[in-house]
C-alpha angles and dihedrals in degrees: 000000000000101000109233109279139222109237130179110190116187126200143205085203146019105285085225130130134240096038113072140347096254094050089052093053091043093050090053098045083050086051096053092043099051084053094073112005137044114266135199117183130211120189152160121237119205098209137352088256087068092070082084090076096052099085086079095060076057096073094055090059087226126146111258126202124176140203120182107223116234105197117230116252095201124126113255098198103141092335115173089234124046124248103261092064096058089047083056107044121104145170091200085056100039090053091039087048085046085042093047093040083049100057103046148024114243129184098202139030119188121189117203105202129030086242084065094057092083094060088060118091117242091211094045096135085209127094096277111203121196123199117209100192079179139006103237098182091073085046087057103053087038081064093058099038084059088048123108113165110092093226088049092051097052086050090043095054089056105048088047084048091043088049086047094061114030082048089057099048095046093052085051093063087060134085086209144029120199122195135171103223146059083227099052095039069060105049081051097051093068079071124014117061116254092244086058084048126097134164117202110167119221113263145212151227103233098166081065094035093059120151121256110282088236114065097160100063121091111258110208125264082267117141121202132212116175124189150115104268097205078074102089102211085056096055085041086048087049091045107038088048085049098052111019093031125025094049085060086046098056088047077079106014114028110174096058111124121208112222117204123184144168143085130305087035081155092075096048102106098251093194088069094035081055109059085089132024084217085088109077108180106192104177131197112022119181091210109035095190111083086059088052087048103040088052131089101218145000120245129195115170092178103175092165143032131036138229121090121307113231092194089070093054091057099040086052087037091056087042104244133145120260140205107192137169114255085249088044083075104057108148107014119112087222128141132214118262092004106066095013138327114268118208126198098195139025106256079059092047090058100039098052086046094060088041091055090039086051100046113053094186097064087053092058096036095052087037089053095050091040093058100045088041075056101057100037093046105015108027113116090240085062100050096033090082095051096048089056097061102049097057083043098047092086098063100035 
């Protein structure tokens, strides 16, 4: 039997729920580990007011240490280290990491977010673990492939050759390096060996994310979009369905509402949100389900970024249909017209949303097979095991 471990787990952002995908998969991988080994976090807060969501670390016994982040205000105008790692850096971390490594042995140290991997020792002699929620660097280069001004380009080719390889070098400090996706185990793999390489997708709770108990009422003309709007690709998503899709969608169907929740609604951009009040944008919501619950599909049209959208898992968890981008579903071993309709562009977008809100038999149909595909591939039952075995690894 695997003796009780030492682990230090050190995070970009609070491992709470409710607020963003990474926090939820961090708070349940903190939950798996504190089952079993003994757990010290480490993490950033964004602001004081965030100290209301750290009750829930309490249930999980674990040990809970805060910094509160202060963002660079340097100008990152052809800089030798990306942003990120300049938002991240900080005198009050690296002396509570050295305090913390001082005091006690551990026999693991996982890092959640390339920007925590400088506060890792290289030298450390313990299993060091990595999480790369996203591979920026592709970001990065997608970002200069869209650029067409010749002066933007030149900028946006440094800052893709500056994430390369301060993602690579980073990634080398560490024993193991744990991705979401099929796409991104592929973008490391450029640069990290394949025995250094894990996926491990995202899970959910789908005992908690259950559908509604009546299927056979109407739901409204109501469209959800969940997700945490600091994340750029999510306020591009809200903004590109507003203005590119959902005009397209009330030349047939006029009374269909778009719902957009999550937290962070302030930095959505309202002139765009308000060419129509068919757009309700509602914000931050303690208990995301009844929203889930009260629409009548999902809808992710993810045009950047990559890792694995936990949106998705809940909206498949909670059995609706879904319309997603072909990079929305990252990930997923779904398949098209079976578990929900994909749609490259927006005049498909459109037209496979008014086909799902006319025919009330295929929602239930794709909803059905999202939600067992869920529980036998995503649920955290499912993943707890391989999670397991990869922090342990280290010690078998």
């Amino acid at each position: 039997m695997m003796p009780s471990l030492n682990i230090l787990f050190l995070t970009a952002y609070l491992p709470v729920l409710g607020v963003h995908g990474g926090g939820m998969r961090m708070f349940h991988n903190l939950k798996i580990l504190s089952q079993k080994h003994q757990v010290t976090l480490l993490s950033f807060m964004e602001s004081e007011s965030e100290r209301d969501y750290l009750p829930q670390l309490e249930e999980l016994e674990i040990e809970v240490k805060t910094v509160l982040r202060r963002p660079s205000t340097a100008n990152h105008l052809f800089v030798p280290k990306p942003r990120e790692h300049d938002e991240y850096h900080s005198s009050q971390m690296i002396a509570l990491v050295q305090e913390t490594l001082a005091r006690r042995r551990f026999d693991v140290i996982q890092a959640e977010f390339l920007q925590m991997g400088q506060h890792v020792p290289r030298d450390l002699p313990i299993f060091k673990i990595l999480t790369e929620h996203e591979v920026h660097y592709a970001n990065f280069y997608a970002d200069f492939k869209a650029e067409t001004h010749p002066f933007g380009k030149i900028k946006k080719f440094y800052d893709w050759i500056v994430q390369l390889n301060y993602e690579a070098k980073v990634c080398q400090g560490f024993d193991r390096i744990v991705c979401m996706t099929d796409e991104d185990l592929k973008l490391l793999s450029e640069f990290v060996p394949p025995h250094k390489l894990s996926k491990i997708p995202i899970g959910v709770d789908s005992d908690y994310f259950q559908p509604r108990d009546s299927v056979t009422e109407s739901p409204p003309r109501r469209l959800l979009f969940v997700g945490n709007y600091r994340h750029t690709p999510n306020r591009e998503a809200v903004h590109y369905f507003a203005r590119e899709i959902l005009p397209r969608i009330h030349r047939v169907i006029p009374d269909v509402e778009f719902c957009v929740v999550g937290a962070n609604a302030d930095m959505l951009d309202r002139h765009t949100l308000s060419q129509t009040d068919k757009v309700k944008v509602i914000g931050y919501v303690k208990d995301i389900r009844t929203f889930y619950q009260e629409a009548a599909l999902f809808v992710a049209p993810i045009r950047t970024g990559s890792g694995m959208r936990v949106k998705l898992l809940e909206a498949f968890s909670m059995g609706m249909a879904v319309v997603a981008s072909p990079l929305a579903t990252y990930g997923f071993t779904v398949k098209n017209e079976d578990h929900l309709l994909q749609a490259p562009t927006s005049e498909s977008f459109a037209a496979q949303t008014i086909r799902l809100l006319q025919d009330p038999c295929l929602r239930l149909r794709l909803g059905s097979n999202a939600r067992k595909m869920i529980q036998e591939h995503y649920d955290w039952k499912v993943i707890e095991p391989q999670f397991l075995e990869l922090v342990e690894s280290g010690h078998a």
